[in-house]
C-alpha positions as CSV (number, residue, x, y, z in Angstrom):
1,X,0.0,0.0,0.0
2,X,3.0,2.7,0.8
3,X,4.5,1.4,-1.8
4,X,1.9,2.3,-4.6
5,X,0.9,5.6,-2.9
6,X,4.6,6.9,-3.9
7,X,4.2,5.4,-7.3
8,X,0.9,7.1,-7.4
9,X,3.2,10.6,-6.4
10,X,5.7,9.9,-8.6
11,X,3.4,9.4,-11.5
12,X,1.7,13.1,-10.6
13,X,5.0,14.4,-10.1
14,X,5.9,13.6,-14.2
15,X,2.4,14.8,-15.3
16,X,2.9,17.9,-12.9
17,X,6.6,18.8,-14.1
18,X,6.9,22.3,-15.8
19,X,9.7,22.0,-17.4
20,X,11.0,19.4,-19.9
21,X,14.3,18.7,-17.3
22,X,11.7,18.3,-14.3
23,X,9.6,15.9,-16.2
24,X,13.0,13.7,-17.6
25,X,13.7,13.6,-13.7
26,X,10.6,12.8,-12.5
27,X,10.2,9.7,-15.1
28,X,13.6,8.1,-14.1
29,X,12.6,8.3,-10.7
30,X,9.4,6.6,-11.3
31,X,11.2,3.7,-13.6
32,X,13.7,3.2,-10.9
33,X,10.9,2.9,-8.6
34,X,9.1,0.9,-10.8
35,X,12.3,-1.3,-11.1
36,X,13.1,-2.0,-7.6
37,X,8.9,-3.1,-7.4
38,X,9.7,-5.6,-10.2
39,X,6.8,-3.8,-12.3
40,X,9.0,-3.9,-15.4
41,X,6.7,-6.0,-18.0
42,X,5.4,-2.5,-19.8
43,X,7.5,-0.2,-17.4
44,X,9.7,0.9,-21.0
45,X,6.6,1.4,-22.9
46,X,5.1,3.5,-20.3
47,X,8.1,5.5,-20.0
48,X,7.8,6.3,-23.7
49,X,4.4,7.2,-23.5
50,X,5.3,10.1,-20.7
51,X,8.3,11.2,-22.4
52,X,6.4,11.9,-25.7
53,X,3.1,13.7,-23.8
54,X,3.8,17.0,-23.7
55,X,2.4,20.1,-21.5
56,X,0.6,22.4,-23.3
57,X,3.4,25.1,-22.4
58,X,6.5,23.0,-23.6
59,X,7.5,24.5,-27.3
C-alpha cells in the first residue's frame, strides 16, 4: 500500500513537471521505482508514452 501511494506521487509528479528537465527527472525516478517493485513488464513502454506527452506550455 505505501509502496503504490509513492508510485501514485511519482506518476503526478511527471504529469505535474513544468519544465522538460523536471519531467525527464521525475520519469527516471518513477522507472527506478518501478524497477526495484519488479513492475517492469510494460514499465519501457510506459516510459515512452510520458516522455512523448507533452504540456501544453512545452514549445
Amino acid at each position: 500500500m505505501r509502496e503504490e501511494l509513492r508510485l501514485m506521487k511519482l506518476r503526478a509528479a511527471v504529469l505535474l513537471a513544468r519544465s522538460r528537465e523536471a519531467r525527464a527527472r521525475a520519469t527516471r525516478a518513477l522507472e527506478h521505482a518501478r524497477l526495484l517493485r519488479g513492475d517492469s513488464a510494460d514499465l519501457r513502454q510506459q516510459a515512452d508514452e510520458l516522455r512523448e506527452s507533452k504540456r501544453p506550455d512545452d514549445p
